[in-house]
C-alpha positions as CSV (number, residue, x, y, z in Angstrom):
1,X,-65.3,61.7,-36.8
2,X,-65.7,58.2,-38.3
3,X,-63.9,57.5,-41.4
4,X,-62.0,55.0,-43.3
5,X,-59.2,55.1,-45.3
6,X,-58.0,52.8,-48.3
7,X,-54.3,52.4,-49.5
8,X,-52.0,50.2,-51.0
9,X,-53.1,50.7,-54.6
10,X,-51.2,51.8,-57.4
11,X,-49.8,50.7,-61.1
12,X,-48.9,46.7,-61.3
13,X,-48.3,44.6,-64.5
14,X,-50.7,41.4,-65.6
15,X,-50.3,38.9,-63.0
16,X,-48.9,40.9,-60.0
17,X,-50.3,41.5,-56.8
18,X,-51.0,44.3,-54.3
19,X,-52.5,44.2,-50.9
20,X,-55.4,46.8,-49.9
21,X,-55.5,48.3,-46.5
22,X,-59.1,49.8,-45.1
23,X,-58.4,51.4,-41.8
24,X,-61.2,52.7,-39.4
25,X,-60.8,56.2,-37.3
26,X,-63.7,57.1,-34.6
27,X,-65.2,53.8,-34.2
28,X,-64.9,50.4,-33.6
29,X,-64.1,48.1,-36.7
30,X,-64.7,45.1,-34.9
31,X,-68.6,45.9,-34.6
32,X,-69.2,46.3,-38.4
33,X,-68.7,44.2,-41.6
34,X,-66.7,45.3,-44.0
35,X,-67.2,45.1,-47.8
36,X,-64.8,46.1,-50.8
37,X,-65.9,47.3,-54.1
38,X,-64.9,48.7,-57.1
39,X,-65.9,50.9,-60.0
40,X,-64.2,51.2,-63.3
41,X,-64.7,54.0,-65.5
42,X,-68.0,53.8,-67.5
43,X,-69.2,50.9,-65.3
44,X,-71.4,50.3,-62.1
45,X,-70.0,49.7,-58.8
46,X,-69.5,45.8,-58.5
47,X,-69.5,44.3,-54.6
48,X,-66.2,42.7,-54.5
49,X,-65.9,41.0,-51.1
50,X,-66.7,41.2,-47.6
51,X,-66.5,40.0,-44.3
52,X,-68.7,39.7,-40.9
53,X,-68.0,41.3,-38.0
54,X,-67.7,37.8,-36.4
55,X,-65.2,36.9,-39.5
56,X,-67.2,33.8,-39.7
57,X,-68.9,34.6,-42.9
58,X,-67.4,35.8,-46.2
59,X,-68.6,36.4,-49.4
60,X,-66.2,36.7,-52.9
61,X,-67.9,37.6,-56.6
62,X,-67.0,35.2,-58.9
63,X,-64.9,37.8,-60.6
64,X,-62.3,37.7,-57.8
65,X,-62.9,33.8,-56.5
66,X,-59.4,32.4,-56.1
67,X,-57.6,35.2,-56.8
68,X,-58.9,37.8,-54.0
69,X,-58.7,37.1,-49.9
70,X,-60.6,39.6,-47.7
71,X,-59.0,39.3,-44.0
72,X,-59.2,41.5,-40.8
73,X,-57.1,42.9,-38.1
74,X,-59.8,43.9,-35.4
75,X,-57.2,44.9,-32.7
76,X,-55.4,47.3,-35.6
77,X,-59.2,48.2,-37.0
78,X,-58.0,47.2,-40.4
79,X,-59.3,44.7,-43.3
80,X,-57.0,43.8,-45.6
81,X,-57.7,42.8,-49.4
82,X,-55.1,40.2,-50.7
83,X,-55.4,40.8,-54.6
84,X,-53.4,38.0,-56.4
85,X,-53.3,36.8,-60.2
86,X,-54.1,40.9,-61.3
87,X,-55.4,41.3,-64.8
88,X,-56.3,44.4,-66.9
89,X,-60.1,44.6,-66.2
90,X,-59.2,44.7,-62.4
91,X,-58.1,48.6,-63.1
92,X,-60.7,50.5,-60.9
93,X,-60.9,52.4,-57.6
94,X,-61.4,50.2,-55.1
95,X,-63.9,51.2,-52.2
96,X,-64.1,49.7,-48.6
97,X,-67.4,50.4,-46.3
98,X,-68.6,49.9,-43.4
99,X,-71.6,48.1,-42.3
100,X,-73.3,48.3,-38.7
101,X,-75.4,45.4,-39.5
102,X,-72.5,43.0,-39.2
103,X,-73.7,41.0,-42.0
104,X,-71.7,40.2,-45.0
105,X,-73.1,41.6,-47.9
106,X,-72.1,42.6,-51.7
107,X,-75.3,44.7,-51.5
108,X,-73.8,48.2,-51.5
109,X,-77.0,50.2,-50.1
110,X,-76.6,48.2,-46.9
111,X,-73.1,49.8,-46.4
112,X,-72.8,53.2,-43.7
113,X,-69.9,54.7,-44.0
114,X,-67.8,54.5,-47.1
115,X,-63.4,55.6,-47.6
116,X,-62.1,57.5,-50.0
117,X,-61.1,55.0,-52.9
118,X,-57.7,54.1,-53.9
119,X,-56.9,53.6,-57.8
120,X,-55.9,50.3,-58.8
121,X,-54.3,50.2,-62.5
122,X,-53.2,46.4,-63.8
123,X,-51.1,47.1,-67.3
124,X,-51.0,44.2,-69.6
């Protein structure tokens, strides 16, 4: 069964940081590209970051440039999300998904499988 699971959210105060795991059961990481998103109550779902299967391309919205580092662990089939500088309006769940095009995208339609979320909650 392929599936992915996110962790490492929780509660932080204005300015802190937390790492996000995505780890990948039933298949290989290493063949897809990875994307993270997040939705916030109310709001649509915003393509975050993301990374190519070949790691050679990545992609940050300007609302996490600076302040958000996608990595990748192929050998562990985990991608990380380094989330630094944490404000309020970064509360969400935070999504990753799996693409089998390889491609980095912050298109979400062009992502197959999809985790479970984790909640992310910054307090000022």
């Amino acid at each position: 069964q392929l599936q992915l699971v996110e962790s490492g959210g929780g509660l932080v105060q204005s300015g802190g940081s937390l790492r996000l795991s995505c780890a990948a059961s039933g298949f290989a990481l290493g063949y897809y590209a990875i994307g993270w998103f997040r939705q916030a109550p109310g709001k649509e779902r915003e393509g975050l970051s993301c990374i190519s299967s070949s790691e050679l391309s990545t992609y940050y919205a300007d609302s996490v440039k600076g302040r958000f580092t996608i990595s990748r662990d192929n050998a562990k089939s985990t991608v990380y999300l380094q989330m630094n500088s944490l404000q309020p309006e970064d509360t969400a769940v935070y999504y990753c998904a799996a693409a089998s095009s390889r491609s980095c995208t912050p298109k979400d339609y062009e992502y197959d499988y999809w985790g479970q979320g984790t909640q992310v909650t910054v307090s000022s």
